[in-house]
C-alpha atoms as one frame of an Amber mdcrd trajectory, in Angstrom:
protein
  -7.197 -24.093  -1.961  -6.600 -22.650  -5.358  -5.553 -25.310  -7.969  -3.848
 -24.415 -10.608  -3.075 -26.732 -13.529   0.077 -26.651 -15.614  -0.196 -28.177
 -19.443   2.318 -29.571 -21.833   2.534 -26.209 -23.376   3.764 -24.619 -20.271
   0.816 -22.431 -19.584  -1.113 -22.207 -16.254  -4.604 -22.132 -16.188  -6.488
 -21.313 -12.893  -8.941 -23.302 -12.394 -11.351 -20.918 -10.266 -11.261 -18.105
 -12.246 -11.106 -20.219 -15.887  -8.517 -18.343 -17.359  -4.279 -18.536 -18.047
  -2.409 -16.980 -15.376   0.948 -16.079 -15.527   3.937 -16.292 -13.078   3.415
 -13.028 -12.071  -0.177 -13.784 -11.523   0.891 -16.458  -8.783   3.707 -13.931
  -7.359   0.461 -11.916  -6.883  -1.493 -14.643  -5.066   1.374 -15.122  -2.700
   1.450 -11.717  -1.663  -2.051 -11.567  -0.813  -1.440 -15.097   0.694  -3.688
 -17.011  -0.795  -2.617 -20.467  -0.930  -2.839 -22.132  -4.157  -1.256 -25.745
  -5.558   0.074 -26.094  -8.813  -1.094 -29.622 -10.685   0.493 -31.182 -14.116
  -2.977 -31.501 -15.726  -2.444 -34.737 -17.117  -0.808 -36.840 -13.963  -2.204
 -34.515 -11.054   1.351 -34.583 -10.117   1.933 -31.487  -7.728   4.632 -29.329
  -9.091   3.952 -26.532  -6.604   7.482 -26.546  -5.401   8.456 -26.183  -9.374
   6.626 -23.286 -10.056   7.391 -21.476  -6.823  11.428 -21.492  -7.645  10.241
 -20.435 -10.924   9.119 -17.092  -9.673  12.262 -16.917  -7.569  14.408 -16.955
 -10.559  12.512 -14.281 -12.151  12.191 -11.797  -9.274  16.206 -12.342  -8.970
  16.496 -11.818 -13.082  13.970  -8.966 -12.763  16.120  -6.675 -10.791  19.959
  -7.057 -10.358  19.616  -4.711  -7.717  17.268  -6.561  -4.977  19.563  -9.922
  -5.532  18.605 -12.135  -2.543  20.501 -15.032  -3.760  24.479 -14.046  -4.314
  26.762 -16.119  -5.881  28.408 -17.724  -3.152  24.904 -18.291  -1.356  23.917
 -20.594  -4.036  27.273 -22.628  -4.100  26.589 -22.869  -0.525  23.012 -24.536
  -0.935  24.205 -26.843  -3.614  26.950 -28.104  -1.121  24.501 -28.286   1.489
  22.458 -31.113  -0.740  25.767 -32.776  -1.879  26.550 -34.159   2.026  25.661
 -37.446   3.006  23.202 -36.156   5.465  22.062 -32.790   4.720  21.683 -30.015
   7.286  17.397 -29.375   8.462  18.055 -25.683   6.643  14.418 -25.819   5.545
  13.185 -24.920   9.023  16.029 -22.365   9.880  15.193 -20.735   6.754  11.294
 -21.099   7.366  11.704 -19.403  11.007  14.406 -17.505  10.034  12.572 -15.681
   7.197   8.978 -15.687   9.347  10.924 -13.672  12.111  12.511 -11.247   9.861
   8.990 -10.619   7.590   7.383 -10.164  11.577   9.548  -7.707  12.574   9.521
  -5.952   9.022   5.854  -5.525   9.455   6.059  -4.638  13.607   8.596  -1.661
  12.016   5.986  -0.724   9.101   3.088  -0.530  11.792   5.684   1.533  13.922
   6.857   3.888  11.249   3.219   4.372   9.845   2.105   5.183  13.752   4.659
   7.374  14.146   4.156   9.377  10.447  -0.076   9.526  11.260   0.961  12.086
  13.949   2.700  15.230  13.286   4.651  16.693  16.871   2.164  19.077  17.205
  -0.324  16.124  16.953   1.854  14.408  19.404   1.808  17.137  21.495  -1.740
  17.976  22.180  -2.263  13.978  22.930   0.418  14.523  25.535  -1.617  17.938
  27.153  -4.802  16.228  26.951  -3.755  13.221  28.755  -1.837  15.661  31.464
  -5.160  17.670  31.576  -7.091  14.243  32.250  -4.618  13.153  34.610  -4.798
  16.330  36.544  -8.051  16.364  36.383  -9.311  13.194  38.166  -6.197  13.720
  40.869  -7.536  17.297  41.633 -11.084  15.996  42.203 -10.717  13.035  44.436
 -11.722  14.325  47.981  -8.446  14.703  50.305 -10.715  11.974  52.148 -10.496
   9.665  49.681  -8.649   6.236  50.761  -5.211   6.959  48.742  -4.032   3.711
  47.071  -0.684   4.814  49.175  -2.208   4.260  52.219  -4.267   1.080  51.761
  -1.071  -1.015  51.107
């Protein structure tokens, strides 16, 4: 695991490539999910959790038009830690948000299947699989056991 450390100055330094990073350096790493931990350099204190909700705020300030959080969906979470026994949204959110990034992806994969063939592309695939199937049913000897008949 990548450890990153965090100093007094507020930079981030990573320590497996020696160099300053940035936030948008670790919005980077996540995407190519690769796990990191984020370390006040002085206490070791892990202030991973810090630093991720730092990047959320600045993809939300970065572009009004991709808001994820509204308004009234951060009132909501803020009542949602002021009960007396808060509600497990952690793991609805977790599974919630792994479902929806699956089937985001299982459309991609679909839609870039579906774009790699052109109809006429789709088309000949179709023939040539007719052809095969034709094929192999107009060679089998007529006294060939049928699958039919072996039931």
């Amino acid at each position: 695991m990548r450890v990153i450390r965090k100093y007094a100055n507020r930079r981030l330094y990573d320590t497996q490539q020696s160099r300053y990073v940035t936030l948008e350096d670790l919005r980077h790493l996540i995407l190519d999910e690769e796990t990191f931990r984020v370390e006040d350099a002085k206490t070791g204190e892990d202030l991973t959790r810090t630093i991720l909700l730092s990047i959320i705020i600045e993809q939300e300030q970065a572009d009004g038009d991709a808001e994820v959080f509204s308004n009234d969906l951060l009132q909501q979470l803020i009542r949602v830690y002021a009960m007396s026994q808060p509600l497990p949204l952690a793991r609805y959110l977790e599974q919630g948000t792994r479902l929806m990034l699956e089937q985001q992806k299982h459309l991609q994969d679909q839609w870039q299947q579906a774009m790699r063939h052109t109809p006429m592309e789709l088309m000949r695939e179709m023939a040539e699989e007719n052809m095969r199937f034709w094929q192999q049913a107009m060679t089998r000897s007529p006294f060939d056991k049928d699958d039919e008949g072996s039931r």
